[in-house]
N, C-alpha and C positions, 0 to 999 in steps of 0.2 A: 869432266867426269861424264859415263855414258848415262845415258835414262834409263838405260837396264841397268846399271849398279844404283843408280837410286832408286830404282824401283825393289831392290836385292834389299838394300839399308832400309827402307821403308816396311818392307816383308820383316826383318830381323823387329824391329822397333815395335811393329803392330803384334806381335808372339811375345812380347816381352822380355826378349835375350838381352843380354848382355856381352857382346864380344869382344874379344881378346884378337883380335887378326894375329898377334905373335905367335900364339899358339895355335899349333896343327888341329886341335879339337875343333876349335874354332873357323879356322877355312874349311875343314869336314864339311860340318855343320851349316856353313854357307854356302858350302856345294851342292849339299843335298838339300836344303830351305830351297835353296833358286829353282833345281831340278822337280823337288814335288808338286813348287808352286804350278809349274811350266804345266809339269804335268798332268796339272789338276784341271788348267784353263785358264792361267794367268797368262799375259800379254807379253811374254820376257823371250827376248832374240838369241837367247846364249843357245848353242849348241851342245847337246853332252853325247858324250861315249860311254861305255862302260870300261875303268882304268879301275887299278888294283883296290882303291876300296869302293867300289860303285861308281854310280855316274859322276862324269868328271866334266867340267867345263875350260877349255882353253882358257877361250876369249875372258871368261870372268876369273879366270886366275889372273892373266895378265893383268884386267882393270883392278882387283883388290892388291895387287903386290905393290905398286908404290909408296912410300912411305907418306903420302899427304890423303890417300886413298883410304890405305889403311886407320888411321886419325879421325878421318870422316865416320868408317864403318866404324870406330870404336867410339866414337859420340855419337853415333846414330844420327849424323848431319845429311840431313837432303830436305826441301822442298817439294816433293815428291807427294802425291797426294792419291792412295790407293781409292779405287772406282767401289762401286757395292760388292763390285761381284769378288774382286778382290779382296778384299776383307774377310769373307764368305767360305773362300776357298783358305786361305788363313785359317778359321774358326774350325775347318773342317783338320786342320793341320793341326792346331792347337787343341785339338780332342784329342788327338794321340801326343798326348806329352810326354808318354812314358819315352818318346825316341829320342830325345831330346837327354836324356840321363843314359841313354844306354846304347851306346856306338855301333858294336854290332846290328843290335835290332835297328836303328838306322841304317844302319849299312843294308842289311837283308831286304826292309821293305823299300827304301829306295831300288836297287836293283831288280828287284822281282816285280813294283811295275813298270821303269825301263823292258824285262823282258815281253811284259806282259801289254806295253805299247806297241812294240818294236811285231809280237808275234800274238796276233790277233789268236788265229788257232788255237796257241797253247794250253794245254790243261793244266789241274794240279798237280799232275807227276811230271810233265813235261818238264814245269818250273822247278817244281824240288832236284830233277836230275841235273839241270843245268846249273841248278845253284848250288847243287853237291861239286861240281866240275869247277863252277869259275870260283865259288868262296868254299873251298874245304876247310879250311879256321873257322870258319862259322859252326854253329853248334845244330844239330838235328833242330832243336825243342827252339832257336832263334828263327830259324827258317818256317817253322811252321806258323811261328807268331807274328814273324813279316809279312806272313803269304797271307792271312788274318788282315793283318795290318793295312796290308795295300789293297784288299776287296773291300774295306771297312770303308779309306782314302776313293776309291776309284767307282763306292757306291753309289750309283743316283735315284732320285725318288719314287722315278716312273718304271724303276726293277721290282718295287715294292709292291706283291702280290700279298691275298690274306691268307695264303699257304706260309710264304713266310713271314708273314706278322705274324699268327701263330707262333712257327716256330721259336722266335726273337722273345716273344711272351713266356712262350715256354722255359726257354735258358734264362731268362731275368729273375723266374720265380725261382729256379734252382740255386742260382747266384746269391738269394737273397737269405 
């Protein structure tokens, strides 16, 4: 088995899933886990495209389709032993749980920062039209909570001005 699928099994295990590889949810779910990780700064060689539901990984569909492979990912068997920073970017993944219950909203914010890696440029209407184009099944109100979702994922600490600490203060008391 490759060290990027037990680093994929170790990712599932450290989030606390539970996978099924029989079920399509579930290779979703593991396509898009591997992708954000990558995304985020995790250390993982898979390759993705954007394919009919978001980013899709060849090579990690290959390695999870065997039947001894899949067995592994569905006891969460690997040796594998995630670094700090790994972990870290996990926790950052594991705050957005809500993606994790809602396919769509995965779907949306995995591909919109795929777009959003792929095209440094882009803006927010850049992304809403391109994700109008490539996921028209998606819903307006998903796409706006993915575009949310993946600045939430893609934020870092040193973006953090007290203009917007303010404002994050401000919607927290609103929220409240």
């Amino acid at each position: 088995m490759s060290t990027n699928l037990d680093k994929v099994i170790a990712c599932l295990r450290c989030l606390g899933l539970r996978p099924s590889m029989h079920q399509y949810k579930w290779r979703f779910l593991t396509q898009k886990t591997a992708f954000l990780a990558k995304a985020l700064g995790m250390d993982i060689s898979y390759s993705f495209t954007i394919y009919v539901s978001g980013p899709y990984s060849r090579e990690l569909n290959c390695d999870y389709y065997p039947f001894e492979n899949k067995t592994k990912i569905n006891n969460l068997q690997t040796d594998y032993v995630l670094t700090p920073l790994d972990i870290s970017i996990l926790e950052r993944i594991k705050g957005c749980s809500d993606l994790y219950e809602n396919q769509s909203l995965m779907e949306s914010t995995s591909t919109i920062i795929f777009l959003m890696k792929e095209n440094h440029q882009y803006n927010d209407e850049n992304i809403f039209s391109s994700m109008r184009r490539l996921k028209p099944h998606i819903r307006d109100t998903e796409r706006i909570i993915g575009l949310t979702k993946a600045k939430e994922l893609l934020f870092k600490d040193e973006y953090m001005t007290e203009e917007i600490a303010r404002e994050m203060e401000e919607w927290d008391r609103i929220d409240s």
